[in-house]
C-alpha positions as CSV (number, residue, x, y, z in Angstrom):
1,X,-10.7,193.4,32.5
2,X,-9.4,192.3,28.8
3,X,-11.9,191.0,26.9
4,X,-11.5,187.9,25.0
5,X,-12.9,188.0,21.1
6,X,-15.5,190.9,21.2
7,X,-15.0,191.5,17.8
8,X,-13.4,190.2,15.2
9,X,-13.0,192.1,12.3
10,X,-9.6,192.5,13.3
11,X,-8.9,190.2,16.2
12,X,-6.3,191.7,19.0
13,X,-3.4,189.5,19.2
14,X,-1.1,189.3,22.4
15,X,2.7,188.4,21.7
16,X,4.3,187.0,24.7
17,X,8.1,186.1,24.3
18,X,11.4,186.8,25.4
19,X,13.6,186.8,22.2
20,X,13.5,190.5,20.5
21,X,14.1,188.7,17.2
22,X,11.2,186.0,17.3
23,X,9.0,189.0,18.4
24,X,9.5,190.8,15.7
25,X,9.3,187.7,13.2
26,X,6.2,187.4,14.3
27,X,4.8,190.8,14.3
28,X,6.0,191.1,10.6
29,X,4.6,187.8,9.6
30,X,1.5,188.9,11.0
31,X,1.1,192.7,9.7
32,X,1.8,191.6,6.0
33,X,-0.7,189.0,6.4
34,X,-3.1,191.8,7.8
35,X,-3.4,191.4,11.5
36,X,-2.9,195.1,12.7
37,X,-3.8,195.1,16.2
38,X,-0.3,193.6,17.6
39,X,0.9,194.0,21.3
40,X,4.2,192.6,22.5
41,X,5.1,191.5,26.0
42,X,9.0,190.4,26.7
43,X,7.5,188.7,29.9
44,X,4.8,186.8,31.4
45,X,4.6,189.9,34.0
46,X,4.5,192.5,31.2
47,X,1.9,190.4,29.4
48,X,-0.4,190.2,33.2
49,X,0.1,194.1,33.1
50,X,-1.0,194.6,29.8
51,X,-4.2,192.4,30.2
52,X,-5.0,194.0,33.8
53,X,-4.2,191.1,36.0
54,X,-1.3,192.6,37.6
55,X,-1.0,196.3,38.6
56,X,-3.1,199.1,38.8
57,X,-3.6,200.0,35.2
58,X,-6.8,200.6,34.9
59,X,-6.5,200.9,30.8
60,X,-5.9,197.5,30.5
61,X,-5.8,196.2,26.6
62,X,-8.1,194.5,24.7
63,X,-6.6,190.8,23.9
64,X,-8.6,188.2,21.7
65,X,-5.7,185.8,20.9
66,X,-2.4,185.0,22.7
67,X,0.7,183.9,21.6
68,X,2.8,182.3,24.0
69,X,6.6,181.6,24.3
70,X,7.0,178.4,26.5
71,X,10.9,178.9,27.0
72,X,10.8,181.8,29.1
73,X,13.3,183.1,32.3
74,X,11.6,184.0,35.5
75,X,8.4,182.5,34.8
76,X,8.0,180.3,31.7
77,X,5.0,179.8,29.4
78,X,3.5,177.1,31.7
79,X,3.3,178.8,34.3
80,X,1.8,181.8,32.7
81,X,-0.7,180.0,31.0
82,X,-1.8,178.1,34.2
83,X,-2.3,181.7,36.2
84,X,-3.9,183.0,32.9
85,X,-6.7,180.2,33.3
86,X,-6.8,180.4,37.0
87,X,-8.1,184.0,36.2
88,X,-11.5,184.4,35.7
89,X,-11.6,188.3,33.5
90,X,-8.8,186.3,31.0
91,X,-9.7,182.8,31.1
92,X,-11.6,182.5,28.2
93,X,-9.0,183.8,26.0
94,X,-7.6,181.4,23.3
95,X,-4.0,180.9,24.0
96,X,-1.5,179.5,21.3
97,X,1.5,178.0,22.9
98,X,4.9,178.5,20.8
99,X,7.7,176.6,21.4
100,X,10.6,174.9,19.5
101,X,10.4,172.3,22.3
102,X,8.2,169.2,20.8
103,X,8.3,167.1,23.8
104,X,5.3,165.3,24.3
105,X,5.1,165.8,28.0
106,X,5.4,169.8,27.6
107,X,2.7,169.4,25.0
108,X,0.2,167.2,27.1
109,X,1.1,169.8,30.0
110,X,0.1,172.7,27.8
111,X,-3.4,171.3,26.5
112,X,-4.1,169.5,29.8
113,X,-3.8,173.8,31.7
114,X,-5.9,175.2,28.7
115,X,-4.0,175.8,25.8
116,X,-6.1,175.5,22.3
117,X,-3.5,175.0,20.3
118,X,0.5,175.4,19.2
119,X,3.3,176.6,16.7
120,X,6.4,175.3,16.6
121,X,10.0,177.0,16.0
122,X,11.1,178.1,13.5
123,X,8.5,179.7,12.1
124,X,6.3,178.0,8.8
125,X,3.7,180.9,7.9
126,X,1.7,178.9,6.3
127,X,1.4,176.7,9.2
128,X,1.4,179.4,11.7
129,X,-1.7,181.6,9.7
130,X,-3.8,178.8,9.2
131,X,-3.9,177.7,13.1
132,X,-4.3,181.4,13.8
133,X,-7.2,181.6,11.4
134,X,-8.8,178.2,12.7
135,X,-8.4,179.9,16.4
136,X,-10.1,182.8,15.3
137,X,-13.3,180.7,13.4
138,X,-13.3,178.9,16.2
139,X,-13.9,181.7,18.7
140,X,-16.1,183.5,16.3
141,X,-18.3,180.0,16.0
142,X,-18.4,179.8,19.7
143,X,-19.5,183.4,20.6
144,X,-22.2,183.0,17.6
145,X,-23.8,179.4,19.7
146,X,-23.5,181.5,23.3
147,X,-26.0,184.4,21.3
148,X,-28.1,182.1,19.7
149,X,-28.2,180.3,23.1
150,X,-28.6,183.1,24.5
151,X,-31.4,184.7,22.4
152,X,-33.3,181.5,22.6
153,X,-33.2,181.4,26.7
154,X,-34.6,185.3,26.3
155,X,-37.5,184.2,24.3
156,X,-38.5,181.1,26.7
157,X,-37.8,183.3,29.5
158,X,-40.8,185.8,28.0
159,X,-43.2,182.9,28.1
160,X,-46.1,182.8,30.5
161,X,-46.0,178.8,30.4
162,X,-43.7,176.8,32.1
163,X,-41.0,175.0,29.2
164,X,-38.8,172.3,30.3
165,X,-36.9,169.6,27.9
166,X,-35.3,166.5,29.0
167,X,-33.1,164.2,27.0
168,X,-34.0,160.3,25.8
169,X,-33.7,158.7,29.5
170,X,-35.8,161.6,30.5
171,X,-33.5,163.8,32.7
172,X,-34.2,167.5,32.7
173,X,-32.1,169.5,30.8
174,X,-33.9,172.7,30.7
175,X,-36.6,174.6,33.1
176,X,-37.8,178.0,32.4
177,X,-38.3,180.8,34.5
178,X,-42.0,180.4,34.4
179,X,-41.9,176.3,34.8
180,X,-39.6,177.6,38.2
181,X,-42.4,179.5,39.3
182,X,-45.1,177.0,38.9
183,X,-42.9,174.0,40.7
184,X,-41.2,176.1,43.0
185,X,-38.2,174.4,41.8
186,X,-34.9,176.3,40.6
187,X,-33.8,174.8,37.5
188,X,-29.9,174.3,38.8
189,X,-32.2,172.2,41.7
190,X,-34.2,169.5,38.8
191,X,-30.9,169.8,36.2
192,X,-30.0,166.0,35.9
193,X,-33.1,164.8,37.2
194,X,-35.5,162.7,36.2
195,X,-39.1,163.8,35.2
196,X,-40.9,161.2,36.2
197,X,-39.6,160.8,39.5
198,X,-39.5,164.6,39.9
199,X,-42.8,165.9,38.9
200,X,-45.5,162.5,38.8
201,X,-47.2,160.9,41.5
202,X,-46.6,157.5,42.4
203,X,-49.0,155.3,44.2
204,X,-47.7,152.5,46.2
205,X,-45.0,152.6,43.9
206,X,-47.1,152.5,40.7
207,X,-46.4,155.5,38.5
208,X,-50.1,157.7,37.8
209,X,-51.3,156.3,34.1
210,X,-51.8,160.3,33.1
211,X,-48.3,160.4,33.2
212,X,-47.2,158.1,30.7
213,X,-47.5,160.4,28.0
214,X,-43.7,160.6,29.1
215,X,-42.8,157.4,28.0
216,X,-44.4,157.8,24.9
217,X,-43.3,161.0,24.0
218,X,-39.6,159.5,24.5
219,X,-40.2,156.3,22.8
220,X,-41.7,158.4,20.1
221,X,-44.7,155.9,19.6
222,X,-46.7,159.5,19.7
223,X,-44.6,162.5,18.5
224,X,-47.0,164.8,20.1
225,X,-49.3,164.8,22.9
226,X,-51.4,167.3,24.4
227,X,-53.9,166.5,27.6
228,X,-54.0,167.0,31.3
229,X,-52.4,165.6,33.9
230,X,-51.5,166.0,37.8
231,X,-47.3,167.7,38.7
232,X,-46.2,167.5,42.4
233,X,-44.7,170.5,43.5
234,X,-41.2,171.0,45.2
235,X,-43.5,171.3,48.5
236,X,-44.9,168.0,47.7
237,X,-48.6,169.7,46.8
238,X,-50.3,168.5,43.6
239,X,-51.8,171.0,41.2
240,X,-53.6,170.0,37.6
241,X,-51.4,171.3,34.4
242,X,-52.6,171.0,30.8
243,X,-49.2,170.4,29.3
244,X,-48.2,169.6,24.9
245,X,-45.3,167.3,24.6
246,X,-43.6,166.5,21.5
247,X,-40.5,164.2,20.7
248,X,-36.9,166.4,19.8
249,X,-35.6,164.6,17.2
250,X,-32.3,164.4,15.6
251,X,-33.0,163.0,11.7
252,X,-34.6,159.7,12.9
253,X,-33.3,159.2,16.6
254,X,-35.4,160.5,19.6
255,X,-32.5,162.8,21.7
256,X,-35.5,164.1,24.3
257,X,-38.6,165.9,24.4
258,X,-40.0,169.2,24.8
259,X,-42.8,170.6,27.2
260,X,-45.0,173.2,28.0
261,X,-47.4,173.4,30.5
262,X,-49.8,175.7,32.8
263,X,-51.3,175.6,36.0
264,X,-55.2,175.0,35.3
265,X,-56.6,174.7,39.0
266,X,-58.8,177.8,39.0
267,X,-60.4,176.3,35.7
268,X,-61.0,173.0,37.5
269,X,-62.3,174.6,40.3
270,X,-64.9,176.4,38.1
271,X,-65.6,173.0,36.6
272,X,-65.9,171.5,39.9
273,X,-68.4,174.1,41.1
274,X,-70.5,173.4,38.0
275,X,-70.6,170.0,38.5
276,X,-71.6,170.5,42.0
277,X,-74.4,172.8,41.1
278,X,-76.2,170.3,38.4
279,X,-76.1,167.2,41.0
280,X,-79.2,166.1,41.8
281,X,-79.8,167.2,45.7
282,X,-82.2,164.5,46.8
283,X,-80.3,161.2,46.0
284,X,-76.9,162.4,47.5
285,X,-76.7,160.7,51.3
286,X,-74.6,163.5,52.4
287,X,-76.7,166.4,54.1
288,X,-75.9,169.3,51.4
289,X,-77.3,172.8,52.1
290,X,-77.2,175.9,49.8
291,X,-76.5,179.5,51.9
292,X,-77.2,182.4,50.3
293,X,-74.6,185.2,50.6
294,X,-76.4,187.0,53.3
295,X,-76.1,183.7,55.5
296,X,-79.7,182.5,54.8
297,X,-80.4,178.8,54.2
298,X,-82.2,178.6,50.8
299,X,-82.2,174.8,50.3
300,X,-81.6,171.5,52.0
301,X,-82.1,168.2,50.7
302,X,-83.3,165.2,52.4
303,X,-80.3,163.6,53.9
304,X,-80.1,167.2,56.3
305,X,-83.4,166.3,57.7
306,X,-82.1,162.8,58.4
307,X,-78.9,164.3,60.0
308,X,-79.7,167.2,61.8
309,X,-83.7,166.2,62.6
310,X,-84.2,169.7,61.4
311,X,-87.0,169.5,58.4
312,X,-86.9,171.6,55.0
313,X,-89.9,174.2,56.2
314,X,-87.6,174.3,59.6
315,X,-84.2,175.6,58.0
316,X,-85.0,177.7,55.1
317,X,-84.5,181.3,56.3
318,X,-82.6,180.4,59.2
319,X,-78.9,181.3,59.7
320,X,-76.2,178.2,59.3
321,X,-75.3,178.8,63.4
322,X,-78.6,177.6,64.1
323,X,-76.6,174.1,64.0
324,X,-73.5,175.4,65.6
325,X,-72.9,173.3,69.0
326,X,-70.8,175.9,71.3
327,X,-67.6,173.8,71.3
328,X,-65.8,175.9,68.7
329,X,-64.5,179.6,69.5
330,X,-64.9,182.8,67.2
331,X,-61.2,181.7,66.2
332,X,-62.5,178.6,64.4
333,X,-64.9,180.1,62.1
334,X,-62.5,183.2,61.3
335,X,-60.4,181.0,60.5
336,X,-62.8,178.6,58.4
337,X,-64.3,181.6,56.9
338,X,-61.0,183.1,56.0
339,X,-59.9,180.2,54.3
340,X,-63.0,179.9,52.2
341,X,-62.5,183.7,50.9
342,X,-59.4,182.9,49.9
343,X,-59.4,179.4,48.6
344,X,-63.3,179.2,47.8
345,X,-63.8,176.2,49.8
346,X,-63.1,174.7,53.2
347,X,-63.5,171.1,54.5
348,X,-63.0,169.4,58.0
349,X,-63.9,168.2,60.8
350,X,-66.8,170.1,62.9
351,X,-69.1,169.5,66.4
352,X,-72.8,170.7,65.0
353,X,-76.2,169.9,67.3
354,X,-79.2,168.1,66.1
355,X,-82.5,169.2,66.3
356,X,-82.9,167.0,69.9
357,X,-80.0,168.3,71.5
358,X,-77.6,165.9,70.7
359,X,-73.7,167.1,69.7
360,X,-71.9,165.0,67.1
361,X,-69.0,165.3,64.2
362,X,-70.0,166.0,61.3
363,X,-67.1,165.9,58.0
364,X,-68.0,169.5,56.6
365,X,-66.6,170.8,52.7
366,X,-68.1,174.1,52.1
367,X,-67.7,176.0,48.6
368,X,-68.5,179.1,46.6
369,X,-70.2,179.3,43.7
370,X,-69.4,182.4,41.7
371,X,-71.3,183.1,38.3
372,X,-69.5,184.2,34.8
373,X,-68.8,188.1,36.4
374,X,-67.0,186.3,39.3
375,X,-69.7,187.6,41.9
376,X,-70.8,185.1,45.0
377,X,-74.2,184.0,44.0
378,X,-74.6,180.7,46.9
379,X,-72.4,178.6,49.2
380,X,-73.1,175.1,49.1
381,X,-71.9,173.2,52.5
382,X,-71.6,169.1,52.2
383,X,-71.8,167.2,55.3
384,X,-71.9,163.8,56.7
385,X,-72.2,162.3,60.3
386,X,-68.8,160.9,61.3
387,X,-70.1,159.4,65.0
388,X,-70.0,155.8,64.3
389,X,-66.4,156.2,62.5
390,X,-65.2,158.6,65.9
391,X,-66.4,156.1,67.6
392,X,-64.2,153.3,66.2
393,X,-61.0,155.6,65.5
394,X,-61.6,155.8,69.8
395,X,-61.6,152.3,70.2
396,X,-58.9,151.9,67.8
397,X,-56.7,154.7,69.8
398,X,-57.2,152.7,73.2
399,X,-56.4,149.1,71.6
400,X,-53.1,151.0,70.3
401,X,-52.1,152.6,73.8
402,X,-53.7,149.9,76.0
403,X,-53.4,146.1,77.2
404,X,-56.6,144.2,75.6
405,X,-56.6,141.9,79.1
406,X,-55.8,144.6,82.1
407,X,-56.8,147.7,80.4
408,X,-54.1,149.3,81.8
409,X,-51.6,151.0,79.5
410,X,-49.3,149.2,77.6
411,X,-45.2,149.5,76.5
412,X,-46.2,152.0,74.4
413,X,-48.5,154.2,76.3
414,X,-46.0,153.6,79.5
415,X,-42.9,154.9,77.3
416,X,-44.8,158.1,76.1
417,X,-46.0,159.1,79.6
418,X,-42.7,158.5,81.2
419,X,-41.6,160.8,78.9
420,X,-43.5,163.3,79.9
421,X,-43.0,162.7,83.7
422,X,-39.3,162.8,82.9
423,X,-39.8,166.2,81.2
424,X,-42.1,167.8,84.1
425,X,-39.3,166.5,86.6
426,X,-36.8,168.1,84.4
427,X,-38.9,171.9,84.6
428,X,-39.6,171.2,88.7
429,X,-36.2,169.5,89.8
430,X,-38.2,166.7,91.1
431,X,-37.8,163.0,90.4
432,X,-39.6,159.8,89.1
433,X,-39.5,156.7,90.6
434,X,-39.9,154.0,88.3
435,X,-40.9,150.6,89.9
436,X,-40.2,147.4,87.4
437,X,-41.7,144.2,88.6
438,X,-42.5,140.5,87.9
439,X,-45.0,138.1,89.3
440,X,-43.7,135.0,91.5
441,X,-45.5,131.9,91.6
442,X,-47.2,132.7,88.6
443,X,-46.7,129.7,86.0
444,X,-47.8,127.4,88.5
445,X,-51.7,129.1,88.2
446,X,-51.4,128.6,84.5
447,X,-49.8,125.3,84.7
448,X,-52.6,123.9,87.6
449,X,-56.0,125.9,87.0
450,X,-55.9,126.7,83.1
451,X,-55.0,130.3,81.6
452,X,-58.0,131.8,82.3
453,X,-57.5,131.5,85.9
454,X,-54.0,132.9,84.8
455,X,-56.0,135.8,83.0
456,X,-58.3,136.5,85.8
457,X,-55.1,136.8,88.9
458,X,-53.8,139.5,86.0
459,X,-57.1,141.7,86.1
460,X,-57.1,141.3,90.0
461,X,-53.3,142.5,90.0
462,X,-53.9,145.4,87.7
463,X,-56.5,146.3,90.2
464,X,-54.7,146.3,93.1
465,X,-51.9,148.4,91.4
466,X,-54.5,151.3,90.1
467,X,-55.7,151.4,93.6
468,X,-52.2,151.7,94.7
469,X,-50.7,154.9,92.7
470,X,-52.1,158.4,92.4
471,X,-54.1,159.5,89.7
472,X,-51.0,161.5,88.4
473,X,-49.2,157.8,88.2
474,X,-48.8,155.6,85.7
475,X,-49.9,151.5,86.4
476,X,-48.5,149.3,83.1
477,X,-48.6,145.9,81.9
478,X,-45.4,145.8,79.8
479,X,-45.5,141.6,79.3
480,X,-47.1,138.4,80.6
481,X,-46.4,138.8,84.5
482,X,-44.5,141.8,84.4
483,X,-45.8,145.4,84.9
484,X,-44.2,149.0,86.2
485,X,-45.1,151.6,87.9
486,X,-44.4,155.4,87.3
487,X,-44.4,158.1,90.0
488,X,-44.3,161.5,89.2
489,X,-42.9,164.3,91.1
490,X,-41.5,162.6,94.2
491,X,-38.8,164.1,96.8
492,X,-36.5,160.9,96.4
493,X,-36.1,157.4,97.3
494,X,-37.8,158.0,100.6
495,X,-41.0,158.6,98.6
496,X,-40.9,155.6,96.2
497,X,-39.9,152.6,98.8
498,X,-43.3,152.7,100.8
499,X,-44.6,152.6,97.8
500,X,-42.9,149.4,96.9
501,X,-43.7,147.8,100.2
502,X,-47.1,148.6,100.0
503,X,-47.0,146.9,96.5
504,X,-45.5,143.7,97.8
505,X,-47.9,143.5,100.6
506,X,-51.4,144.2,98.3
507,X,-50.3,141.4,96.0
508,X,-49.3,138.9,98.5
509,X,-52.8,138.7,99.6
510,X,-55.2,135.7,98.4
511,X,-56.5,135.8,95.3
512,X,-60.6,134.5,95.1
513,X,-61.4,132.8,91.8
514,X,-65.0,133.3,90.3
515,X,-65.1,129.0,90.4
516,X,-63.8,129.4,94.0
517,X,-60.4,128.2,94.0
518,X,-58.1,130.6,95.8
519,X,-54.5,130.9,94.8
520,X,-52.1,133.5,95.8
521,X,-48.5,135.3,94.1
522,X,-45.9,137.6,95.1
523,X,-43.6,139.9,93.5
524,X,-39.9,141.0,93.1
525,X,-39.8,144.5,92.6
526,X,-36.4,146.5,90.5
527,X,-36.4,150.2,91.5
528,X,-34.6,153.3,89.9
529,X,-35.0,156.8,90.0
530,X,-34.6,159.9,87.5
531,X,-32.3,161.7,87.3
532,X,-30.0,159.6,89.6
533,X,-30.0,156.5,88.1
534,X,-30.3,157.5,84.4
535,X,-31.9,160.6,81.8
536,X,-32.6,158.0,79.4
537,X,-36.6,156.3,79.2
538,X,-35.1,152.7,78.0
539,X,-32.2,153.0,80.1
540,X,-34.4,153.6,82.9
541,X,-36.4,150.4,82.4
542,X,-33.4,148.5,81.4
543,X,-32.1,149.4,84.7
544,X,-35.3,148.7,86.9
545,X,-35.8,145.5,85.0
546,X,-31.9,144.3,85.9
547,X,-32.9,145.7,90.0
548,X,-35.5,143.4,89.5
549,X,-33.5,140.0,88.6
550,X,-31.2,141.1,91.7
551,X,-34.8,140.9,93.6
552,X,-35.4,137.4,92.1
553,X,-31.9,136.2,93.1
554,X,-32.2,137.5,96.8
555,X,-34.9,135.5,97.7
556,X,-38.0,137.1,95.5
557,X,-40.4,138.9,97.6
558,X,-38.2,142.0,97.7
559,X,-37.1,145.2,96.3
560,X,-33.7,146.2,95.4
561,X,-32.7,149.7,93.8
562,X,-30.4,149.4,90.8
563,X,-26.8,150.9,91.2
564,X,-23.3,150.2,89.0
565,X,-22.7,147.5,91.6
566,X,-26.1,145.4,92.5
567,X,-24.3,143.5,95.5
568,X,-24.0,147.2,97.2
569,X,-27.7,148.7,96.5
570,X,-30.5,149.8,99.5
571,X,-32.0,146.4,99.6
572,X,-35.4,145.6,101.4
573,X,-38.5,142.8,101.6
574,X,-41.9,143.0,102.5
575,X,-42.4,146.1,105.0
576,X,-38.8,145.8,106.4
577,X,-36.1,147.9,105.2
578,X,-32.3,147.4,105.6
């Protein structure tokens, strides 16, 4: 398509008008002045074919600079210039509007579609070459910044460091190809953002000290700073960069800052292996031991023996399995050994055996230690005994999932299961019954014989309930008095009723206190069942728990199923069923 400015020794000018005689005015103005390259267009359509917007010419002219008459017929120069603009090949191309019109609305309409400028009729040639000639500078000066720009984006794009500049409030301005590689960012992705927020780590809010060069460098109470400091990748991983920042300065203001970094991991890890090979063996409490590359143990330190029960004579020679346990699979220690060829290091979480017998987790980080030819001279595996903190994370885990008083499972435990058992259901076409239910004549135990009489008619309850339900059934405490029942995989209501009577009945029975007193409490039972009464876990409670308000309010010491209208559900009490 035509180009706009691509040389301009002797710019190509395109004359749009109507009028023969301002045409020709113009051309002779022009070629005296020494403008050679003229073409003329009587129309806006003669004009589109010329520049190769319209038609099938595929000789299309070379136009730099247009001059265009805004009193036109068929389509004036208002309309051209907006579908000149709208085109992307011609766009660019500096159009002069010229009219004998002066209005100032046809004027802000010419400059608000794109017009850089505009000559009035009749003709003053002074006027009209000097706009002409500021056109053409202009265009020149603008073509000279998009190759310098263009030449300086080249050069940062050769760079094996990452570059990226930001202004004074620290938004990006600038990422190079390099800096895209190392963030996995795209600079159109981090344009506009800000550094800080972008590439530091914050903890708890707190932005990491190392990164406060930043603020310096933009403040410009350092001009330049060099030094190492953690970037957070687009993935959100971390990775150590040694970086030199210095303050871009326009005579004495700060207008951003300049930066180039690299990615120095492998040199920390080298530095990390070094560190770990001069530490002194004997006072670290973790169990270290040093493997040669043909899998022999070569040293152990004195926290091993402690750990494993296994002295220093014992192990040295040996192969590392001679701790293995047997409840990891060849998969696990591909995999672990996989990972440490290619990352030189692996830590987690492992079963070993002690010298006794005994199985127990151990926190494992195993690395390689290469010398100055890159060969694998040793491995050196760190390890300590995680039991006692296993134990408490299992302790912790229960106290989440379970009531401290009953032990049975509590809301939260209750709402993952029936999940579960709504999901099975689902895959089988069976149902779950869900049974909600609340404890009658309860306050009066609390209110008469103390709360831990209360307490102890809640542990005899739950009792009665786990002996009620099937292992594959799920027994809850969900408040004070109030606990449900899950049944998986039934037929239908004619599974989950009995079950309910057989409920009423166990709880009715006399409780026996430890200090002898004997007390006794019923219960009103709210029934629903998946997928008939709802698909929806807290709709399905919500619903048991309003069956079991209807149960309160016929008497207590009853079931009721839930249905849109309570007054016209199955209905039932103790063993009898209407």
């Amino acid at each position: 398509m035509a180009s706009a400015m691509s040389g301009y020794d002797s710019p190509h000018i395109l004359i749009i008008d109507d009028s023969p005689d301002d045409r020709l005015l113009l051309r002779t103005i022009l070629t005296k002045s020494g403008y050679k390259n003229l073409r003329m267009a009587e129309s806006a359509k003669a004009a589109f074919r010329i520049m190769g917007i319209e038609g099938n010419d595929p000789t299309e002219a070379r136009v730099d600079i247009i001059l265009l008459d805004v009193m036109m017929p068929a389509m004036d120069g208002l309309e051209a210039l907006e579908k000149i603009k709208s085109t992307p090949s011609v766009c660019d191309i500096p159009v002069v509007m010229v009219t004998g019109n002066t209005r100032v609305k046809d004027l802000a309409a010419a400059f608000s579609l794109g017009a850089m400028d505009y000559i009035n009729k009749p003709y003053n040639k002074m006027e009209l070459l000097a706009r002409i000639s500021a056109v053409v500078s202009v265009q020149r000066a603008g073509r000279q910044v998009k190759a310098s720009e263009q030449r300086l984006r080249d050069l940062t794009s050769a760079l094996a460091e990452g570059l990226m500049s930001t202004d004074k409030e620290g938004n990006i301005l600038f990422l190079n190809p390099a800096g895209e590689t190392l963030l996995g960012w795209q600079e159109s992705d981090v344009v506009g953002k800000q550094i800080v927020d972008l590439l530091c780590i914050r903890n708890e809010g707190h932005l990491d000290m190392r990164c406060a060069f930043l603020e310096q460098i933009l403040s410009h109470s350092i001009s330049q700073l060099t030094g190492e400091v953690t970037f957070t990748r687009k993935d959100k991983s971390r990775f150590p960069v040694s970086y030199t920042a210095a303050s871009m300065m326009n005579e004495n203001e700060v207008i951003g800052s300049v930066i180039s970094f690299k990615d120095v991991t492998h040199r920390k890890k080298a530095e990390a292996r070094l560190r770990l090979a001069a530490s002194v063996m004997d006072n670290s409490q973790e169990g270290i031991m040093i493997v040669s590359p043909d899998a022999k143990i070569q040293e152990v330190n004195p926290a091993f023996s402690v750990i494993t029960g296994y002295s220093r004579e014992e192990a040295l020679g040996n192969n590392p399995s001679m701790l293995k346990s047997g409840r990891h699979d060849a998969t696990f220690f591909n995999e672990l050994w996989n990972t440490l060829v290619v990352d030189d290091c692996w830590k987690g979480e492992i079963w070993n055996r002690r010298k006794c017998g005994e199985v127990y987790p151990q926190w494992l980080s195993i690395s390689t230690i290469r010398d100055d030819r890159d060969r694998i001279t040793h491995y050196v595996g760190l390890f300590s005994d995680i039991t006692a903190r296993k134990e408490a994370e299992q302790r912790l885990t229960h106290q989440a999932y379970h009531d401290l008083l009953t032990g049975l499972p509590n809301r939260m435990l209750l709402q993952d299961r029936l999940r579960k058992a709504i999901d099975q259901a689902t895959r089988k076409s069976s149902y779950v019954g869900i049974l909600y239910m609340d404890l009658d004549r309860f306050k009066p135990i609390n209110d008469t014989l103390g709360h831990e009489a209360g307490d102890s008619v809640l542990r005899i309850i739950s009792e009665r309930l786990k002996k009620l339900v099937r292992a594959s059934d799920t027994a809850a405490r969900v408040g004070g008095d109030e606990f449900v029942v899950v049944l998986d995989e039934v037929s239908g209501a004619e599974d989950v009723t009995p079950v309910a009577d057989k409920i009423i009945q166990s709880i009715s029975q006399e409780i026996h206190l430890d200090d002898g007193e004997i007390c006794s409490v019923g219960t009103s039972v709210g029934m629903v069942l998946f997928p008939k009464d709802g698909d929806d876990p807290d709709l399905l409670l919500k619903r048991a728990d309003e069956a079991m308000y209807a149960a309160k309010r016929a008497g207590r010491q009853c079931w009721r199923w839930w249905s849109e209208e309570l007054s016209n559900i199955k209905e039932g009490s103790g063993g009898a069923r209407s």
